[in-house]
Backbone bond lengths (Angstrom), bond angles and torsions (degrees), N, CA, C in turn:
res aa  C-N    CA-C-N  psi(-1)  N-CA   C-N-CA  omega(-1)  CA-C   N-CA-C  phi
1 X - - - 1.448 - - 1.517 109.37 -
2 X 1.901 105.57 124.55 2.216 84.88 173.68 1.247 107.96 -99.15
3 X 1.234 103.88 140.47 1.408 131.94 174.88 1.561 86.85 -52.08
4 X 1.519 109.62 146.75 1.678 128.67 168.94 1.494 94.45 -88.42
5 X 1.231 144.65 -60.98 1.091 115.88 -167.38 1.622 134.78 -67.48
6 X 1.581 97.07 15.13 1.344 107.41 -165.63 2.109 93.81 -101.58
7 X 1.258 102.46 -25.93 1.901 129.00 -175.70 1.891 88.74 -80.88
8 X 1.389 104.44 119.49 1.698 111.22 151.10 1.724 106.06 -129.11
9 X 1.322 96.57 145.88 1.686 109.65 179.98 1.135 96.02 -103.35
10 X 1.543 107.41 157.61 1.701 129.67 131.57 1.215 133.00 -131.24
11 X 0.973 137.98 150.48 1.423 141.69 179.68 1.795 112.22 -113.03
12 X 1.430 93.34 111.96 1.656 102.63 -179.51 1.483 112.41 -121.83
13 X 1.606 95.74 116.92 1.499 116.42 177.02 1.347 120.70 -79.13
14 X 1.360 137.39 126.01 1.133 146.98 -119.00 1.497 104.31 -166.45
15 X 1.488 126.72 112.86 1.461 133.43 -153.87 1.752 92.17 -133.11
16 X 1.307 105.12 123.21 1.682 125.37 153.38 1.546 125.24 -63.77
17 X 1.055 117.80 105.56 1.893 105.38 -177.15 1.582 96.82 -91.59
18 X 1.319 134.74 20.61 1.489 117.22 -161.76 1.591 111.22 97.17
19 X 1.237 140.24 -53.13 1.324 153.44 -159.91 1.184 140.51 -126.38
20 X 1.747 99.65 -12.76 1.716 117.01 153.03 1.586 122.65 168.66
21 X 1.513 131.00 125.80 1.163 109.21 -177.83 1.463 137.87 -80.57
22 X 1.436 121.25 166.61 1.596 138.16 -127.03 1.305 82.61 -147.44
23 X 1.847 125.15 134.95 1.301 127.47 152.72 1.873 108.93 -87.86
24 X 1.401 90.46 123.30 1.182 83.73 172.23 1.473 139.65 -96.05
25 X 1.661 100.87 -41.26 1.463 110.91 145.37 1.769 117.10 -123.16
26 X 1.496 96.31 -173.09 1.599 108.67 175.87 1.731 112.92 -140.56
27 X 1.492 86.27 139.01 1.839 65.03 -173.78 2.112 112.51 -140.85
28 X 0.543 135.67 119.00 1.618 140.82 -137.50 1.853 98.29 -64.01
29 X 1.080 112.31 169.86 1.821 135.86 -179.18 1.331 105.55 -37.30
30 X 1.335 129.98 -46.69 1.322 143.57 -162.28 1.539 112.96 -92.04
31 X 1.671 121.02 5.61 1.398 125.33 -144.13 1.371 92.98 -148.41
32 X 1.491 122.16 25.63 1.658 116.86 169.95 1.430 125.97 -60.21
33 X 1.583 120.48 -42.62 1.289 136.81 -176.96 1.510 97.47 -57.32
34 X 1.538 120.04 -57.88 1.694 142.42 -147.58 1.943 90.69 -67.84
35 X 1.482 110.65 -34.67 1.852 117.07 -170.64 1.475 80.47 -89.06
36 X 1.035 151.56 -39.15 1.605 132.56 -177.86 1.534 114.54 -60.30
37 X 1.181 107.94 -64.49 1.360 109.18 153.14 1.230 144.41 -16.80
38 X 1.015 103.25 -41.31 1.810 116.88 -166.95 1.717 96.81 -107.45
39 X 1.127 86.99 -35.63 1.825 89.52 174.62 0.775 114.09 -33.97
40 X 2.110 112.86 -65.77 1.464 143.98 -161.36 1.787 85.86 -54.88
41 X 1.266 130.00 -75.34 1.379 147.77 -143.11 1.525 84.25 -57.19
42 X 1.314 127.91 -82.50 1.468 122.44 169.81 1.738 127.27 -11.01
43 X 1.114 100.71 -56.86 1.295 113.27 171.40 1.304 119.28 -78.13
44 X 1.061 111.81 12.98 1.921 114.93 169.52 1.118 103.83 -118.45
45 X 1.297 121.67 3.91 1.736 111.70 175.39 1.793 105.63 -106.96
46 X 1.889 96.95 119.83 1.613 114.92 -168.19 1.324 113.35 -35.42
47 X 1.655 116.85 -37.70 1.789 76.41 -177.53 1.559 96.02 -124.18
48 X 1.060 108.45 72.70 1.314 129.59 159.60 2.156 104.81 -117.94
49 X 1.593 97.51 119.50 1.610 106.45 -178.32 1.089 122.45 -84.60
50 X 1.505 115.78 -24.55 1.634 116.13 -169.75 2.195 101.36 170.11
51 X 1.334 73.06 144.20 1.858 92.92 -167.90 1.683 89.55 -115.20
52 X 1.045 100.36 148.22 1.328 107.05 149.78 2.376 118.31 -157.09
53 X 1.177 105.50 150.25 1.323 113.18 157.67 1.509 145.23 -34.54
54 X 0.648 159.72 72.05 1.552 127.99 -172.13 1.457 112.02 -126.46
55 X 1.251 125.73 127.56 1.004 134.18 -150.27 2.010 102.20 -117.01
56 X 1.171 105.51 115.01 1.867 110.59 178.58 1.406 103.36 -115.08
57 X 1.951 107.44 134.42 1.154 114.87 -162.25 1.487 76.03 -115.96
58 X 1.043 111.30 139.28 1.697 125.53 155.05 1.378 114.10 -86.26
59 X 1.132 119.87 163.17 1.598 125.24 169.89 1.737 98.85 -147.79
60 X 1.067 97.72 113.08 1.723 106.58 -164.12 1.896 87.07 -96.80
61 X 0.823 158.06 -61.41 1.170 129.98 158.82 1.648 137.02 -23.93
62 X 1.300 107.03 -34.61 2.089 109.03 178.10 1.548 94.68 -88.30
63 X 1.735 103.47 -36.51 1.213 92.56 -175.31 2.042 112.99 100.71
64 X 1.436 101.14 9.69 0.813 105.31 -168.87 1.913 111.49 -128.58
65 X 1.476 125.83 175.63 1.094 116.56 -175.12 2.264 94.19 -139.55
66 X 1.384 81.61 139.23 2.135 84.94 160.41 1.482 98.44 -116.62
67 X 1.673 118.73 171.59 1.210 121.40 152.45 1.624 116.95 -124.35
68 X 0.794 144.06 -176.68 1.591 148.52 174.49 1.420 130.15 -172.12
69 X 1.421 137.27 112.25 1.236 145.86 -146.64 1.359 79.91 -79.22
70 X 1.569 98.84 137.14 2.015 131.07 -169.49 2.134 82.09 -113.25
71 X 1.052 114.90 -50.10 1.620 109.61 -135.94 1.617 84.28 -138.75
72 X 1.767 121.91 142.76 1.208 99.79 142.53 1.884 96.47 -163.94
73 X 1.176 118.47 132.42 0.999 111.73 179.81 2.201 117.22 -143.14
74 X 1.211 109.79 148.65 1.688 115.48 -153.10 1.390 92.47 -149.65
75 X 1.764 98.81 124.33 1.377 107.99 166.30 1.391 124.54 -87.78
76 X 1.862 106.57 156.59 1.635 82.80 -170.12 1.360 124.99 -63.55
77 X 1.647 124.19 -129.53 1.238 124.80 136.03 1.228 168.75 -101.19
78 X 1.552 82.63 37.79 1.898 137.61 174.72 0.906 108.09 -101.98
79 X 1.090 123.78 -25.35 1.444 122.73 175.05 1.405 120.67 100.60
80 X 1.445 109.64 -13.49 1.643 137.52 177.67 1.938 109.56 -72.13
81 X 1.279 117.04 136.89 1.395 110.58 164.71 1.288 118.37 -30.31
82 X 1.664 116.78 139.03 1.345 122.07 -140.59 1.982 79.50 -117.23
83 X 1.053 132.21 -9.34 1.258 158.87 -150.93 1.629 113.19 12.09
84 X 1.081 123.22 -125.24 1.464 132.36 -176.24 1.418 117.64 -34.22
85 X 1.648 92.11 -62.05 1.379 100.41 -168.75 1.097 128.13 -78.07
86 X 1.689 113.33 -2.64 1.626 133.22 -166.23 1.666 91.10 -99.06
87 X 1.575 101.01 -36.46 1.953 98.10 -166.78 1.925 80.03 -73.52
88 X 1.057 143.20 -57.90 1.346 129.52 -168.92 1.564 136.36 -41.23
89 X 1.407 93.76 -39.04 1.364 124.67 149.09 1.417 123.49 -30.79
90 X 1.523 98.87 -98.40 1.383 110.40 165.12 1.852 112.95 -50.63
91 X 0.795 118.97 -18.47 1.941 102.95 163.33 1.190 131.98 -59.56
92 X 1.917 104.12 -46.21 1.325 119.00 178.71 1.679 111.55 -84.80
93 X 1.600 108.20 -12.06 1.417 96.73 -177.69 1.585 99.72 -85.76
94 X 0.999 116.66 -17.15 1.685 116.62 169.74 1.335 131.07 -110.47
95 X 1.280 102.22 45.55 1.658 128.85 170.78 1.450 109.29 -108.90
């Protein structure tokens, strides 16, 4: 069984300009809702293409860290929500 206090998260927000993504902020275990948020806000600014989540769990016991896309969303090339099929997209292009 792992101990939780041995598991720390983060959540790193991550912005598309068109040509490659940029962390923009970081925000600690307790602050998932607060990185959704800011995501959204990110992603409402025009030439911003696509935000996404990613969330890294540490394990300070193995000594080791994973990450795994929480959020990810890309407008088309209208500039309009790219929706389903754009977040599907971007999943498999970041696998």
């Amino acid at each position: 069984m792992v101990d939780a206090d041995m598991l720390q998260f983060s959540f790193d927000v991550f912005s598309f300009d068109g040509r490659e993504w940029s962390l923009d902020s970081s925000f600690s275990m307790t602050q998932r809702e607060e990185a959704l948020k800011f995501a959204q806000r990110v992603y409402a600014r025009p030439h911003i293409k696509g935000v996404r989540i990613i969330q890294e769990t540490f394990d300070r016991e193995l000594g080791g860290s994973a990450r795994k896309s929480l959020f990810v969303r890309i407008k088309g090339e209208d500039g309009r929500d790219g929706g389903a099929l754009a977040e599907l997209e971007a999943r498999l292009a970041s696998a």
